[in-house]
C-alpha atoms as one frame of an Amber mdcrd trajectory, in Angstrom:
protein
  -0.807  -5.857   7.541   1.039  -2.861   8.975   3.469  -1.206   7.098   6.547
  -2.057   9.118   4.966  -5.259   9.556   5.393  -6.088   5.898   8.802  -4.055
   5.416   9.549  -6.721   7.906   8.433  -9.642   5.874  10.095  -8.957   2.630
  13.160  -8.222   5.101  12.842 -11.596   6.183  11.789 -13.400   3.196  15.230
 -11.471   1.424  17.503 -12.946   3.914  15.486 -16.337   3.556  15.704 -16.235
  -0.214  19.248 -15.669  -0.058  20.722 -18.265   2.205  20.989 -20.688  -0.592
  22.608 -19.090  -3.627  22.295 -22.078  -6.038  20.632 -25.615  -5.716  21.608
 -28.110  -8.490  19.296 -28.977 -10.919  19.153 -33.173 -12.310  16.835 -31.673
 -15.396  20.085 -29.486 -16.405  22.649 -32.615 -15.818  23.116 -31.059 -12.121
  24.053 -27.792 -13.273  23.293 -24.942 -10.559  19.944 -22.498 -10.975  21.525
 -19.227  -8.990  18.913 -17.454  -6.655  19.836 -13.835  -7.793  18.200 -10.529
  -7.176  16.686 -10.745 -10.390  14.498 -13.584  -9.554  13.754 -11.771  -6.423
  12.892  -8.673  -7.816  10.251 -10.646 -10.331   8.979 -11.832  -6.709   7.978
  -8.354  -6.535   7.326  -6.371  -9.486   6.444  -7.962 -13.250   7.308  -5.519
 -15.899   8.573  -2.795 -13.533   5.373  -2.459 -12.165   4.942  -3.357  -8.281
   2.851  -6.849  -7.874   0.248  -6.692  -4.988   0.890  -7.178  -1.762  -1.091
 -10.538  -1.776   0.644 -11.655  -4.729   4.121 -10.921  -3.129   3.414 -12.547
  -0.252   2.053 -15.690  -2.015   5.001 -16.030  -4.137   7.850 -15.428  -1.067
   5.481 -18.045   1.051   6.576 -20.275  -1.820  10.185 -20.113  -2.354  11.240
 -23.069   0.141   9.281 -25.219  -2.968  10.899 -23.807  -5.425  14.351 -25.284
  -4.019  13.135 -28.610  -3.180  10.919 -28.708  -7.079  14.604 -28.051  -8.899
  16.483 -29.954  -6.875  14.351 -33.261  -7.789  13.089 -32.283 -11.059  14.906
 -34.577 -14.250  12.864 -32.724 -16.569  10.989 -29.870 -16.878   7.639 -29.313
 -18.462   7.755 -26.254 -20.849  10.694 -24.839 -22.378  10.878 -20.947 -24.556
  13.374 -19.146 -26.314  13.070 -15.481 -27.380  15.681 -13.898 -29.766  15.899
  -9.883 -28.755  18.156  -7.648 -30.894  20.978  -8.591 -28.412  20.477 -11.208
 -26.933  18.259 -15.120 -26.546  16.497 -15.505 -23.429  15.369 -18.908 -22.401
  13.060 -20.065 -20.078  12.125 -23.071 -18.696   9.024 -23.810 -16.588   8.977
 -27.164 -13.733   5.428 -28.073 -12.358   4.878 -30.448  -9.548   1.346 -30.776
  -7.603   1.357 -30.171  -3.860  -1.256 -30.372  -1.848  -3.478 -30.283  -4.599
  -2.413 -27.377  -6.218   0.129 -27.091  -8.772   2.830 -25.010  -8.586   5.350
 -23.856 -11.537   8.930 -22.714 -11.246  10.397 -20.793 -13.831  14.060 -20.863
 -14.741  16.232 -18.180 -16.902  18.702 -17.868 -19.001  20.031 -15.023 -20.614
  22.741 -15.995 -23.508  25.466 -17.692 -22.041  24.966 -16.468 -18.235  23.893
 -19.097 -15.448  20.697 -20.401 -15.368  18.834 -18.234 -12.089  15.469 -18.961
 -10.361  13.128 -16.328 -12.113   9.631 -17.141 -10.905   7.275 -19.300  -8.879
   3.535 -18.996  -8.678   0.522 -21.732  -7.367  -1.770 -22.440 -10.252  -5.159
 -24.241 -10.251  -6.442 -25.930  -7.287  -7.197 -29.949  -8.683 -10.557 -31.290
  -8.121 -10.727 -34.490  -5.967 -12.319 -37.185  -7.461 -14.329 -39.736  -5.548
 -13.403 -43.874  -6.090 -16.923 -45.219  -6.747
């Protein structure tokens, strides 16, 4: 892909990701998850560092899930706190299996702030299994 071609993707997956700036969550007793620029920028770089294009694209292909997976999920499947110096961070992770694949959402928190969308990805593809 082109340069502008891709400058013109993230463009458009941007404006996508920000049309809906919360969805409420039934595993956080319908609480909002915000969809901030800090989840988007984790789209894009992890640790600073810029992912690869492939990866980016993979991930922004995904975010339309990640709506619909909090928006239906009444529990999630993973849960981590880290205590910094200044601060807790918490994260919690929702899986759901589409089209054979599984795919993970991760939510943050940092203290007291809203919750905010902070990371999707597509794990393992399942193996199908045969009825005998």
């Amino acid at each position: 892909m082109s340069n502008n071609r891709w400058f013109e993707f993230i463009k458009r997956s941007r404006k996508r990701y920000g049309i809906v700036k919360a969805v409420s969550c039934p595993a956080f007793n319908n609480e909002g998850v915000y969809f901030t620029d800090k989840g988007f920028k984790h789209l894009m770089y992890k640790k600073g560092i810029p992912r690869n294009k492939n990866e980016q694209a993979k991930r922004m292909r995904l975010i339309p899930k990640a709506r619909i997976i909090l928006g239906e999920s009444a529990g999630y499947s993973e849960y981590r706190e880290i205590k910094q110096t200044d601060s807790i961070v918490r994260f919690w992770a929702f899986e759901r299996i589409v089209n054979m694949k599984t795919i993970k959402v991760v939510v943050r928190q940092i203290n007291a702030e809203p919750k905010h969308f902070f990371s999707i990805m597509s794990g393992r593809r399942l193996k199908s299994t045969k009825n005998p």
